[in-house]
C-alpha positions as CSV (number, residue, x, y, z in Angstrom):
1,X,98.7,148.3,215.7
2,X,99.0,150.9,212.7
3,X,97.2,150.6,209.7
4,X,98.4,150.5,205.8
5,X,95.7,151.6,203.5
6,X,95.1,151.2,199.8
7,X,92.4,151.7,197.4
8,X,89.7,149.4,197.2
9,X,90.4,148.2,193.8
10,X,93.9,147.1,195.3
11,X,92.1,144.1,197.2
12,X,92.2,140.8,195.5
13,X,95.3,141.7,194.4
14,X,96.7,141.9,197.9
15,X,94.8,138.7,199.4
16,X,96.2,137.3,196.5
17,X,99.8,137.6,197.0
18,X,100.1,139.3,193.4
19,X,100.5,142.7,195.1
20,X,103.9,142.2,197.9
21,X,105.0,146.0,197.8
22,X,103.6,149.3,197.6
23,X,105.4,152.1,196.5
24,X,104.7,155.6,199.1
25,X,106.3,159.2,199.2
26,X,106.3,159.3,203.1
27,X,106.3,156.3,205.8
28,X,107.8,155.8,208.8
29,X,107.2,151.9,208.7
30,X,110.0,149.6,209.6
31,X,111.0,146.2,208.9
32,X,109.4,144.1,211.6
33,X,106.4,146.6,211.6
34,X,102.9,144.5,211.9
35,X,100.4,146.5,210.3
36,X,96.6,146.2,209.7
37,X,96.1,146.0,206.2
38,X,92.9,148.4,204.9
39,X,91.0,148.6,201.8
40,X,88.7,151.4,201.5
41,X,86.9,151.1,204.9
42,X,87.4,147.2,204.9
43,X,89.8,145.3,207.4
44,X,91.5,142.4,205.1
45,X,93.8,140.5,207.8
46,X,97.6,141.5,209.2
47,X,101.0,141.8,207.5
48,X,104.5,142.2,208.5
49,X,106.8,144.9,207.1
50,X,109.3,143.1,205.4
51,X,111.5,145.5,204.3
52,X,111.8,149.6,203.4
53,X,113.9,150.8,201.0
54,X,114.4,154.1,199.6
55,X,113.9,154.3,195.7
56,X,114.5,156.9,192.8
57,X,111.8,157.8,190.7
58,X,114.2,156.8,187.9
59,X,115.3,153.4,189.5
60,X,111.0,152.0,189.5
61,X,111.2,149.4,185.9
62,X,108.7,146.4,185.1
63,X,110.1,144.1,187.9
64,X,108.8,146.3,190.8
65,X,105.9,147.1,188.7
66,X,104.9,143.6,188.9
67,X,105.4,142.9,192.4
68,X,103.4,145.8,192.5
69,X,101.1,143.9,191.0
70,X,100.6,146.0,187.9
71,X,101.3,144.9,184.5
72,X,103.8,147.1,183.5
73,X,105.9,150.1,184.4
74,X,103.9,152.6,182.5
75,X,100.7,151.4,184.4
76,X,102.5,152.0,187.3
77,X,103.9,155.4,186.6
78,X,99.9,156.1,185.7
79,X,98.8,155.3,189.1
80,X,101.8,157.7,190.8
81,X,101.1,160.3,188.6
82,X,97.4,160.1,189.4
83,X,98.3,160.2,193.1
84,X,101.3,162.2,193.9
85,X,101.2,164.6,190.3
86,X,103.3,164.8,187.4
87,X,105.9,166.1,189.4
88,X,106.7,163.5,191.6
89,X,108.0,161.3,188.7
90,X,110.7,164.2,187.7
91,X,114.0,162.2,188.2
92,X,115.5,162.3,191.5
93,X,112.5,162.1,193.5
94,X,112.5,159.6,196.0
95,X,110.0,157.0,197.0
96,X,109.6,154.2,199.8
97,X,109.3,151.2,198.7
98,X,107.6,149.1,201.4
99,X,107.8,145.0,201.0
100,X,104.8,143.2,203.0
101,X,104.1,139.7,203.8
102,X,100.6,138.9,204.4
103,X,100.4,137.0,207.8
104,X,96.4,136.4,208.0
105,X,93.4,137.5,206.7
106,X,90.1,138.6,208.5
107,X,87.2,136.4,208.0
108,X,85.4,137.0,205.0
């Protein structure tokens, strides 16, 4: 089964259900994908890929910031920039945007 990591700090947030999507330059996930689901060095349970869509820097707003589970775009476009560098919010650049449905968590 492949593995989807995030940051540690990412974790409540995704046990949760606040956090739904995450936002990627490159992945080869697919709809109907099951995936481990990894924070930091932790296993956190099993999702299923829901859906992968292709988005424009331009096209991210306050609604997919929120499913994100940021509070607002700008928050958002902070953590992208702090990954992937100033440049990869120029307009036109193209992100997926990975839905995920959290089917069980690990034990705790």
């Amino acid at each position: 089964m492949r593995t989807l990591r995030f940051k540690r700090k990412y974790r409540e947030a995704i046990i949760s259900g606040r956090k739904g999507i995450t936002i990627r330059r490159e992945s080869d996930l697919r709809p109907g994908d099951l995936v481990v689901l990894e924070v930091g060095e932790e296993r956190i349970g099993e999702a299923l890929i829901k859906c992968v869509d292709e988005v424009r820097s331009d096209e991210l707003n306050e609604e997919i910031a929120r499913e994100d589970g940021f509070e607002s775009l700008s928050e958002l476009l902070d953590e992208l920039r702090s990954i992937y560098g100033d440049d990869a919010l120029m307009k036109g650049v193209k992100f997926k945007l990975i839905r995920f449905e959290m089917l069980r968590g690990d034990p705790l």
